[in-house]
mmCIF file of the C-alpha atoms, coordinates in Angstrom:
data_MODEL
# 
_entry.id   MODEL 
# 
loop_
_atom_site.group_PDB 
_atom_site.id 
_atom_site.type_symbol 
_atom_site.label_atom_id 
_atom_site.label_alt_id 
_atom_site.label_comp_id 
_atom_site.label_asym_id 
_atom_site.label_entity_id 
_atom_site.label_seq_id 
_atom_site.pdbx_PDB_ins_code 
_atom_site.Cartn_x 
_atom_site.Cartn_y 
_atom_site.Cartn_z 
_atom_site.occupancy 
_atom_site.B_iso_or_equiv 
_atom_site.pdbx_formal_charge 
_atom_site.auth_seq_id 
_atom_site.auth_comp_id 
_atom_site.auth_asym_id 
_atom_site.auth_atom_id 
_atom_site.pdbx_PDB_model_num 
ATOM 1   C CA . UNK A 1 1   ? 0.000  0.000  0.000   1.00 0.00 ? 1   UNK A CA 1 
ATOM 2   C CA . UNK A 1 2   ? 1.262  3.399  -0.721  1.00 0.00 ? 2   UNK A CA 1 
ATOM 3   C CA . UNK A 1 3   ? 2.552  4.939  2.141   1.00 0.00 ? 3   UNK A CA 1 
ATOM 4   C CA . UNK A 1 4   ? 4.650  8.496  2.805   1.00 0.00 ? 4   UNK A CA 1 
ATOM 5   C CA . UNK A 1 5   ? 6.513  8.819  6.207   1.00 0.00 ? 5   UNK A CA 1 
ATOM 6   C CA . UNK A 1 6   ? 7.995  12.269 7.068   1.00 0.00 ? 6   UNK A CA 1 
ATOM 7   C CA . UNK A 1 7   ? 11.029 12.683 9.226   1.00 0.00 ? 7   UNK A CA 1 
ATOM 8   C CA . UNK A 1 8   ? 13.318 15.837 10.341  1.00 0.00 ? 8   UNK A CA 1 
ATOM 9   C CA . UNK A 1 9   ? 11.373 18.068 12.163  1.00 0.00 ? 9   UNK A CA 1 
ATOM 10  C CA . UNK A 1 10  ? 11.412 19.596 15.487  1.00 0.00 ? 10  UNK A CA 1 
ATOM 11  C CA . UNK A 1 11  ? 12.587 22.840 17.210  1.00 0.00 ? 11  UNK A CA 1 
ATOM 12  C CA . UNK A 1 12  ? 14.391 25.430 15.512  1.00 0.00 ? 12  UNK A CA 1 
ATOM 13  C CA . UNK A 1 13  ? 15.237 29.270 16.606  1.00 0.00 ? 13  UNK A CA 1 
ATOM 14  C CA . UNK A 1 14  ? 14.316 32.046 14.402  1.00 0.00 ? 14  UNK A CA 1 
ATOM 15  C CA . UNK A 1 15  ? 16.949 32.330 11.008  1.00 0.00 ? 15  UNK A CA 1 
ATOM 16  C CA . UNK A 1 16  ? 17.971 28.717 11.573  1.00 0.00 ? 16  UNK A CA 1 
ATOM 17  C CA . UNK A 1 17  ? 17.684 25.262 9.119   1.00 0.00 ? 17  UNK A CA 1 
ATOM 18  C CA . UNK A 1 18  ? 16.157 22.759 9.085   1.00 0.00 ? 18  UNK A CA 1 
ATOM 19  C CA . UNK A 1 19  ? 15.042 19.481 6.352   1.00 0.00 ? 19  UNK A CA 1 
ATOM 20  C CA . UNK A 1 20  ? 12.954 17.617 6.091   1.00 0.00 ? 20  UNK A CA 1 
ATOM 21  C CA . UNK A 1 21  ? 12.494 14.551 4.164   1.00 0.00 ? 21  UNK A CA 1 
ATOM 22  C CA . UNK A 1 22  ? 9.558  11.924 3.116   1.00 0.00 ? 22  UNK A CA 1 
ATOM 23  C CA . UNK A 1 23  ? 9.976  8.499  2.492   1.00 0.00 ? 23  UNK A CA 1 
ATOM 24  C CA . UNK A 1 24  ? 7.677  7.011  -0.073  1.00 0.00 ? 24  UNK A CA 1 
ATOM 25  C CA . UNK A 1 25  ? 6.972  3.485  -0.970  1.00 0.00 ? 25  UNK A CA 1 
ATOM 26  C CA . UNK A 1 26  ? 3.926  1.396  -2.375  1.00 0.00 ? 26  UNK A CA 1 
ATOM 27  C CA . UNK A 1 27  ? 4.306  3.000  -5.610  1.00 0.00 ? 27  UNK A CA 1 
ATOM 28  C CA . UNK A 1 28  ? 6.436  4.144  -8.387  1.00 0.00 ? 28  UNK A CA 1 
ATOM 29  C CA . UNK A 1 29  ? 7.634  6.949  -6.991  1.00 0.00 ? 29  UNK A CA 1 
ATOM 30  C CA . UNK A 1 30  ? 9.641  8.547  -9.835  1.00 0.00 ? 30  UNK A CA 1 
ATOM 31  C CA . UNK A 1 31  ? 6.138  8.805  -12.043 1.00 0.00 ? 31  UNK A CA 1 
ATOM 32  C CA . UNK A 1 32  ? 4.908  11.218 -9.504  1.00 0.00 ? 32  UNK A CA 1 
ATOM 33  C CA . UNK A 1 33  ? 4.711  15.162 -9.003  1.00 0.00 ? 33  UNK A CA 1 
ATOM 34  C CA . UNK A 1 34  ? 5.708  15.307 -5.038  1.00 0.00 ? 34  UNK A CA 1 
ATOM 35  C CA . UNK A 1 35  ? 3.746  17.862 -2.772  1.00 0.00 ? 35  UNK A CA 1 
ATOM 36  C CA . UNK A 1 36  ? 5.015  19.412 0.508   1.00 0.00 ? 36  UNK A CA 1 
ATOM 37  C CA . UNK A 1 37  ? 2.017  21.308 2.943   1.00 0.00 ? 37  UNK A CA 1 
ATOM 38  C CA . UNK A 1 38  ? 1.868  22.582 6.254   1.00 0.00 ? 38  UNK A CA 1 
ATOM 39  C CA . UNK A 1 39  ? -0.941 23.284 8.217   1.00 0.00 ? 39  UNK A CA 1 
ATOM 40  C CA . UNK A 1 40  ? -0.516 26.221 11.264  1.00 0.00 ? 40  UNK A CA 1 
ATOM 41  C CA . UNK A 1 41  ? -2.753 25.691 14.658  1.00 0.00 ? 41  UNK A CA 1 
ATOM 42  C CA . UNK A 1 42  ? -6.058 27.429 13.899  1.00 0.00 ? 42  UNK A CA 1 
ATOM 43  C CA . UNK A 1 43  ? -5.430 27.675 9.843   1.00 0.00 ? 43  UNK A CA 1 
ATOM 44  C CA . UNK A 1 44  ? -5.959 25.942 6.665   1.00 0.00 ? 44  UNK A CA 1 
ATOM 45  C CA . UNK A 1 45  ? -3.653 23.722 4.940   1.00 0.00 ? 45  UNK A CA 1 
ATOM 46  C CA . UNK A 1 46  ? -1.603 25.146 2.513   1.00 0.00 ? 46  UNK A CA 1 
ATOM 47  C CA . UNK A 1 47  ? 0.546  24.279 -0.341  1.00 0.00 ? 47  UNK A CA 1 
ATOM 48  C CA . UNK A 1 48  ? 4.126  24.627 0.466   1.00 0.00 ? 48  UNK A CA 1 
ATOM 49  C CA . UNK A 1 49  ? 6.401  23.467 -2.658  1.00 0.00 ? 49  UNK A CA 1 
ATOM 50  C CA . UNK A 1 50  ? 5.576  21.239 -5.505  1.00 0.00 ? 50  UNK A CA 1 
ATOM 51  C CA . UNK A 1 51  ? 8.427  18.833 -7.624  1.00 0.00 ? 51  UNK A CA 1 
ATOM 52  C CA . UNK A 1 52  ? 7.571  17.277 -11.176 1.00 0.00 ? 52  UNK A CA 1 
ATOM 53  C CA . UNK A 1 53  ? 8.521  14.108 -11.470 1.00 0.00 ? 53  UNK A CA 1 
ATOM 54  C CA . UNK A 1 54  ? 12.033 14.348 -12.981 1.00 0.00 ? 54  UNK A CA 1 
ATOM 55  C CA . UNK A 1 55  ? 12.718 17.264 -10.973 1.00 0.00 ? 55  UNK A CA 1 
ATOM 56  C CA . UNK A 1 56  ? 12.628 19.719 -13.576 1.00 0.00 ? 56  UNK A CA 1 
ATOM 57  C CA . UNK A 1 57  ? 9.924  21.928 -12.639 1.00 0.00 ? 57  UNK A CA 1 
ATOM 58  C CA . UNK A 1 58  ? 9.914  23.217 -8.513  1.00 0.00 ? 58  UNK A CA 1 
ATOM 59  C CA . UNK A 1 59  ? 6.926  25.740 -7.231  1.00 0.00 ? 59  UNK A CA 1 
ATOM 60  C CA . UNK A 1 60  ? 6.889  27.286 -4.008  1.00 0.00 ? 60  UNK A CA 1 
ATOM 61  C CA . UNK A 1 61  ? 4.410  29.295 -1.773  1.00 0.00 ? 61  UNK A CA 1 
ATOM 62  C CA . UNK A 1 62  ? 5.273  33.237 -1.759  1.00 0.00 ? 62  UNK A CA 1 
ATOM 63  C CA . UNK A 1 63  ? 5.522  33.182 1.674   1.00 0.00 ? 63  UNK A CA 1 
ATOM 64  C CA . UNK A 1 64  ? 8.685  30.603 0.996   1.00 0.00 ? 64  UNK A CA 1 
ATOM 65  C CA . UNK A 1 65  ? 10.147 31.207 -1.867  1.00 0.00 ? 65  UNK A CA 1 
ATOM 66  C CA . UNK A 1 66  ? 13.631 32.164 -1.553  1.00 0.00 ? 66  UNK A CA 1 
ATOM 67  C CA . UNK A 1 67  ? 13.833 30.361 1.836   1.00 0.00 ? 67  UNK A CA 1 
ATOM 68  C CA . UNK A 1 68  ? 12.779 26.731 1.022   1.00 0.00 ? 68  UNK A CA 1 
ATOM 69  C CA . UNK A 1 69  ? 13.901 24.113 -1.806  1.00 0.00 ? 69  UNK A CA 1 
ATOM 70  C CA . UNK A 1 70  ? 12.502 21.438 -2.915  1.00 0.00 ? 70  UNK A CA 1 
ATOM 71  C CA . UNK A 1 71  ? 14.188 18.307 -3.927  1.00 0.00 ? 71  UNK A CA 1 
ATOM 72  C CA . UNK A 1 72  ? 14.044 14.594 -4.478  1.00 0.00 ? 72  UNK A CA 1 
ATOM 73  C CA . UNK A 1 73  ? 16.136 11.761 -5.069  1.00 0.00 ? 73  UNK A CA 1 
ATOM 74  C CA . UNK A 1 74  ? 14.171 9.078  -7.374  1.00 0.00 ? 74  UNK A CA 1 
ATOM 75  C CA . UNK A 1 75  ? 16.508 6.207  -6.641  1.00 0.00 ? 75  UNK A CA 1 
ATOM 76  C CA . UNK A 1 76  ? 15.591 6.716  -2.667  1.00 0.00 ? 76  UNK A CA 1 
ATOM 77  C CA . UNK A 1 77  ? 11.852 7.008  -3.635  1.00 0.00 ? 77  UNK A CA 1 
ATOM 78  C CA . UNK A 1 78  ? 12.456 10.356 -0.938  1.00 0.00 ? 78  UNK A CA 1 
ATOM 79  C CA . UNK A 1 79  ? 11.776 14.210 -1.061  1.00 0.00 ? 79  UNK A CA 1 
ATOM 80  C CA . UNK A 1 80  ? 13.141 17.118 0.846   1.00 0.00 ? 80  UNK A CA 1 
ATOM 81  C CA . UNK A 1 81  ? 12.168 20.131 2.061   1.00 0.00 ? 81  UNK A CA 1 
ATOM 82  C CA . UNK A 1 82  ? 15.250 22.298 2.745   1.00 0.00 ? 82  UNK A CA 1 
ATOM 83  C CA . UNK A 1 83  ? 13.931 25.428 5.040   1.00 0.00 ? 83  UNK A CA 1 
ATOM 84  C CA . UNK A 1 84  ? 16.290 28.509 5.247   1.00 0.00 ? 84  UNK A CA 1 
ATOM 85  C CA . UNK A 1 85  ? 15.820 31.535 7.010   1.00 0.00 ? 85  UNK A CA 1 
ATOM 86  C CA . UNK A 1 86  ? 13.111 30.207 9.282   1.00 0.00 ? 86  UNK A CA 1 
ATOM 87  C CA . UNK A 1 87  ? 10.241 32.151 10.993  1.00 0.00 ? 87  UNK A CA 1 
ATOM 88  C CA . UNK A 1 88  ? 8.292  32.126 13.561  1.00 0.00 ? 88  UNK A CA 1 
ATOM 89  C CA . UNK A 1 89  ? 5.077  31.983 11.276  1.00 0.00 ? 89  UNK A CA 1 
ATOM 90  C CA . UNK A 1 90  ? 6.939  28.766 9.642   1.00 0.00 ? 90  UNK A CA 1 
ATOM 91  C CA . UNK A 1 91  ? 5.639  26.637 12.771  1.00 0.00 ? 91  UNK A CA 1 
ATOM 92  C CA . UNK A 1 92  ? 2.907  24.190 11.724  1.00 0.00 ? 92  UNK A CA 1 
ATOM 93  C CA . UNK A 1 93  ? 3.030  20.241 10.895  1.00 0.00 ? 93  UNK A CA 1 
ATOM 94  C CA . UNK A 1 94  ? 4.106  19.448 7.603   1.00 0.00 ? 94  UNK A CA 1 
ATOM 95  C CA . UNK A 1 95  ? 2.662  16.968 5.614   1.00 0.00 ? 95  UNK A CA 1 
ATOM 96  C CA . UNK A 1 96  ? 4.271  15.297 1.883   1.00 0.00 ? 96  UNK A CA 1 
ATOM 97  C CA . UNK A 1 97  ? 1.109  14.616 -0.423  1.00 0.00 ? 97  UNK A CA 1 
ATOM 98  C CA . UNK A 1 98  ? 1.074  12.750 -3.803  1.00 0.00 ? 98  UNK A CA 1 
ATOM 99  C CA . UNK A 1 99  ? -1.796 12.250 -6.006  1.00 0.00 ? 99  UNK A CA 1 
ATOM 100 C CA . UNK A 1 100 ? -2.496 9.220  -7.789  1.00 0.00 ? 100 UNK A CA 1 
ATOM 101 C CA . UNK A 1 101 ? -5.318 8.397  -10.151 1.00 0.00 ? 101 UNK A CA 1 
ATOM 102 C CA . UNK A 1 102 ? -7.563 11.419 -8.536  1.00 0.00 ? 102 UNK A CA 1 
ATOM 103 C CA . UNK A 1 103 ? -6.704 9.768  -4.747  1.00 0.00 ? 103 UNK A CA 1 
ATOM 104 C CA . UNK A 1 104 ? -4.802 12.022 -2.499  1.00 0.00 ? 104 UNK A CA 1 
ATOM 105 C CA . UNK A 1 105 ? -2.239 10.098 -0.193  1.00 0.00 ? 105 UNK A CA 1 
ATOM 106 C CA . UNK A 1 106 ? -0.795 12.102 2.911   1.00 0.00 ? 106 UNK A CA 1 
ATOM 107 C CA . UNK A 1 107 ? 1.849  10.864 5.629   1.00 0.00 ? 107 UNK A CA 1 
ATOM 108 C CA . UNK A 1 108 ? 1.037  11.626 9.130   1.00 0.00 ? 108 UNK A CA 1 
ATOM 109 C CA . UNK A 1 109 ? 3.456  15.065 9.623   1.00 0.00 ? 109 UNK A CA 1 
ATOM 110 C CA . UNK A 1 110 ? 5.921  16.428 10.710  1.00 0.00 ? 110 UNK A CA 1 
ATOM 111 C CA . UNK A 1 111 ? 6.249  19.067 13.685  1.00 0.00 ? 111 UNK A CA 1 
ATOM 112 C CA . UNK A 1 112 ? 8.515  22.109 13.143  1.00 0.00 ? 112 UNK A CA 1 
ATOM 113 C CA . UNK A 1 113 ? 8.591  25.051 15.624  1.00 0.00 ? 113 UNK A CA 1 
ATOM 114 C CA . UNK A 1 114 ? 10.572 27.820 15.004  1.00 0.00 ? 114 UNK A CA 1 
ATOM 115 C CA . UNK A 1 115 ? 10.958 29.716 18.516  1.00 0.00 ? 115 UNK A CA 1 
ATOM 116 C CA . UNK A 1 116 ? 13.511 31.225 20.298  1.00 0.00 ? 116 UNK A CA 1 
# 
């Protein structure tokens, strides 16, 4: 069964790094556009940073881009999330998503605080 397990978060002071990763299996993962979301206490989920399959087209969030990349490694069936520059308004679980044939698949999240 397809599943998507994220690992890497935690706690992180304001400006500092962090990345995070998601391990797919349960499908072909290098057929697949790759989705990173987060979702804030309180708000909506929202659409992070997206990767085409063969890496050669990356879209980010305004509020991100510049400060996150997006990245994945087909013969690991795993993509990143490399957060730069972080804010306090970056705290929120994040979530790796990947659509196949219309059904949305999501791994359980990822905490990342950014606090000093």
């Amino acid at each position: 069964q397809v599943q998507l397990v994220e690992s890497g978060g935690g706690l992180v002071q304001p400006g500092g790094s962090l990345t995070l990763s998601c391990a797919a299996s349960g499908f072909t993962f290098s057929w697949y556009a790759m989705n990173w979301y987060r979702q804030a206490p309180g708000k909506e989920r929202e659409l992070v940073a997206s990767i085409s399959n063969v890496s050669s087209r990356k879209t980010y969030a305004d509020s991100v881009k510049g400060r996150f990349g997006i990245s994945r490694d087909n013969a690991k069936n795993t993509v990143y999330l490399q957060m730069n520059s972080l804010k306090p308004e970056d705290t929120a679980v994040y979530y790796c998503k990947v659509l196949l044939r219309n059904i949305e698949y999501w791994g359980q999240g990822t905490q990342v605080t950014v606090s000093s």
